[in-house]
C-alpha positions in Angstrom: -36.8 -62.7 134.1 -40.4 -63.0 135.1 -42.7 -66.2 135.2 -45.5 -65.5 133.6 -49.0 -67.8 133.6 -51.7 -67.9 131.3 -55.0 -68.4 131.6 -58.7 -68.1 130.2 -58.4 -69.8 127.1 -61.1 -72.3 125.8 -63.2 -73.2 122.7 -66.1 -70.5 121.6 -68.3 -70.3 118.3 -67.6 -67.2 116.0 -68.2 -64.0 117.0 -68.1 -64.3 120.8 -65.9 -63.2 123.0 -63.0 -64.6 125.5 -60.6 -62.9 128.1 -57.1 -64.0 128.8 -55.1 -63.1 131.5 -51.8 -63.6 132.5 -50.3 -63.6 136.1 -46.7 -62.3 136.8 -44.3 -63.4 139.6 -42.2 -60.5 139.8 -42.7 -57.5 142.1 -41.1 -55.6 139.4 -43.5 -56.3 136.7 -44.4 -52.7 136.5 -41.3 -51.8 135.3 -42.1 -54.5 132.1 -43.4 -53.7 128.5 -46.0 -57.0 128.7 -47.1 -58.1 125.6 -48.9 -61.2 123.9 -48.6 -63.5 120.6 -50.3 -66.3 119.0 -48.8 -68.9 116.9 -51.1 -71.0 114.7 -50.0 -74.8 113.7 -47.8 -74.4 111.0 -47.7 -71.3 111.0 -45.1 -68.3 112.2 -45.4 -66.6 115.5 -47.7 -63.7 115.3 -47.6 -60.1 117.1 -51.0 -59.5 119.1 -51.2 -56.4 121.0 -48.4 -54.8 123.8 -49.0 -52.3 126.9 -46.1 -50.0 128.4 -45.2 -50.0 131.8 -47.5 -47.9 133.1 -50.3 -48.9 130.9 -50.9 -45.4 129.0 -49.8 -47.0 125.3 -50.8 -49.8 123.7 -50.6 -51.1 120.3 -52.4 -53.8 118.8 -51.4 -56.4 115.1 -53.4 -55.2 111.5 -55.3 -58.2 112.7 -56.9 -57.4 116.0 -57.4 -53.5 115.4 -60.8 -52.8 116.6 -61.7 -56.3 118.1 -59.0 -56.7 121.1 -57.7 -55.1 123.6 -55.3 -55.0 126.3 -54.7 -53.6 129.9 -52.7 -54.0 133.0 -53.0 -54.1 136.5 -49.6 -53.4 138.1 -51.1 -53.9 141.5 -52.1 -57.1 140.7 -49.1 -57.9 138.3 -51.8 -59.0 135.6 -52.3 -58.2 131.8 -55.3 -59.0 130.6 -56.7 -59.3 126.5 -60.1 -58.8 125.9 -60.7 -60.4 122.7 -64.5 -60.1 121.3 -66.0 -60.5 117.8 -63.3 -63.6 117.5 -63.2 -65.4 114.1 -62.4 -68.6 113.2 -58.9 -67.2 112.5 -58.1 -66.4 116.1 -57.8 -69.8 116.4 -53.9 -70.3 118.0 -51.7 -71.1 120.9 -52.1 -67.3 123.1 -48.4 -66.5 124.9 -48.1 -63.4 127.1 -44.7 -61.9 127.0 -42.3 -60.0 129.1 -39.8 -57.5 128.0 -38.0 -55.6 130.8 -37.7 -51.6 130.5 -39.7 -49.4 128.0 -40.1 -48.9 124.3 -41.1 -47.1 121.6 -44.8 -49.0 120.1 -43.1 -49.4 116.8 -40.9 -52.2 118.2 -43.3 -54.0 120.4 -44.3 -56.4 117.6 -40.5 -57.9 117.6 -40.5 -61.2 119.5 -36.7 -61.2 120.3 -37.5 -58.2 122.6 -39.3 -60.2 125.3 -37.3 -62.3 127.6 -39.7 -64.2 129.5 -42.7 -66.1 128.0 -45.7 -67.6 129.2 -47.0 -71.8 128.5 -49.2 -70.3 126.4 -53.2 -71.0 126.5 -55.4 -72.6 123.8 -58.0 -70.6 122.0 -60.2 -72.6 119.4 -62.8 -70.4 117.3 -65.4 -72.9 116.1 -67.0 -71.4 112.3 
């Protein structure tokens, strides 16, 4: 497993943006699919966006097309989620995720896949 921290999350007003990053411990975190999720109170666990190993593929949840997006450093052992044009729906606890080896993009939304998970950081979208 990897430990992963989060950071960058905060309150903004509708329609601005926020970056998130979270920091790896592992020197292998290259060889990781890293991913991240949100989980609104009272509500389910929810797929974000996910980057491959080397960075080339992402994919991103119906509800971020367009708006977020993700990217990797492996020589910092960093993923990072740009998030602009946020809504007052983005509001959520942000966990990056870990899932050792690669995949295909159509099972990076599947939570059980990741083995190591972050604290998670708050982001608050004020309407």
């Amino acid at each position: 497993q990897v430990q992963l921290v989060e950071s960058g999350g905060g309150l903004v007003q509708a329609g601005a943006s926020l970056r998130l990053s979270c920091a790896a411990s592992r020197r292998t975190f290259s060889s990781y699919t890293m991913g991240w999720f949100r989980q609104a109170p009272g509500k389910e666990r929810e797929f974000v966006a996910a980057v491959s190993w080397s960075g080339t593929t992402t994919y991103y949840g119906d509800s971020v097309k367009g708006r977020f997006t993700i990217s990797r450093d492996n020589a910092k052992n960093t993923v990072d989620l740009q998030m602009n044009s946020l809504k007052p729906e983005d509001t959520a606890v942000y966990y990056c995720a870990a899932a050792p080896g690669a995949y295909g993009p159509n099972v990076y939304g599947t939570p059980g896949l990741y083995n190591s998970w972050g604290q998670g950081t708050q982001v608050t979208v004020s309407s």
